[in-house]
N, C-alpha and C positions, 0 to 999 in steps of 0.2 A: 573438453573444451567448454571454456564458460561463456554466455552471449553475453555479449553490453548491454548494458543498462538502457540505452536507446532502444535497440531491438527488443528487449524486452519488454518494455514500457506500451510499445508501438503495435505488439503482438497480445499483452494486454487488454490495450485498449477495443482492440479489432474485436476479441472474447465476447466481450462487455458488449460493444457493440449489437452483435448476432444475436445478445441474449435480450436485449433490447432495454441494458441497463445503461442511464448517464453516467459518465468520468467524463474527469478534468483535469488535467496536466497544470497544477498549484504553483507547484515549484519544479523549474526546469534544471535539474543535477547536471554533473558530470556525464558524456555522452558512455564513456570506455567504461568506467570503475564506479562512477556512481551507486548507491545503494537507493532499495525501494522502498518509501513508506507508502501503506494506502491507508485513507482514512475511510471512515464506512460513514454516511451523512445517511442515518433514516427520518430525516423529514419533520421529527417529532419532537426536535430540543435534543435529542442525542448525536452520538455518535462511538467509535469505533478509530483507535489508531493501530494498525498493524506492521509488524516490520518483521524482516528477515532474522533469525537467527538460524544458531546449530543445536541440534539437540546432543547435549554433554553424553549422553549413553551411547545413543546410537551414530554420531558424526553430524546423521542426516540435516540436509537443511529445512526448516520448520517456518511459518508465520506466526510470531505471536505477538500477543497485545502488549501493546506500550500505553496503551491509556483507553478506559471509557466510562462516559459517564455524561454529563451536559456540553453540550458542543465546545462552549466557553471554554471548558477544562481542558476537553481534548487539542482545543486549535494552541491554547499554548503550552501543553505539551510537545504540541507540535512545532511548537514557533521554537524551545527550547533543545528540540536534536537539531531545526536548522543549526542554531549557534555553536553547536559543538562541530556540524558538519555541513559545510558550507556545498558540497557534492549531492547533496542529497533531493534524489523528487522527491515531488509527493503526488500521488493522483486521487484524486476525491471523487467516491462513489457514491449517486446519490440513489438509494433502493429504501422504498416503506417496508421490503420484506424482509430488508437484513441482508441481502443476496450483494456476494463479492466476486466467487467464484473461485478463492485461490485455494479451495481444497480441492476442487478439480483436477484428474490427471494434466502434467504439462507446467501449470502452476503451483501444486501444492508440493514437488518435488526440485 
């Protein structure tokens, strides 16, 4: 059974929370079917887009990156899967150390 995207988002952010890193709910998606972007904000002119796929070998579902480089770049990368997908969060994590957590058991699967 797959969780919604709310639940998931909300169980996320809780993570992030405990580990005593900031997120922000960007863009609020689809509650049921929505898809997840996180983007990774270090603080420094950078950042970090990551999104759900499959990995074609294994099925498995994976994070990878959809864009990084100067934040500029990334937020309209980001601005550019809003337009394809009007469903979609985004949660913006703001860590100097890089730290997302979604290799973590729970999120990285």
């Amino acid at each position: 059974m797959r969780l919604t995207a709310s639940f998931w988002v909300s169980a996320y952010l809780a993570r992030l929370r405990l580990a005593d890193i900031p997120a922000f709910v960007t863009a609020h998606g689809d509650d049921t079917g929505g898809s997840v972007l996180v983007k990774l904000n270090t603080l420094d002119g950078q950042a970090v887009a990551l999104t759900r796929s499959f990995d074609l070998t294994s099925g498995a579902r994976v994070w990878v990156e959809l864009a990084r480089g100067d934040e500029a770049e990334v937020d309209a990368a980001i601005g550019r899967q809003r337009g394809f997908d009007p469903d979609l969060w985004v949660i913006e994590v703001e860590d100097r150390q890089g730290r997302h957590l979604l290799d973590e058991p729970g999120l990285s699967d």
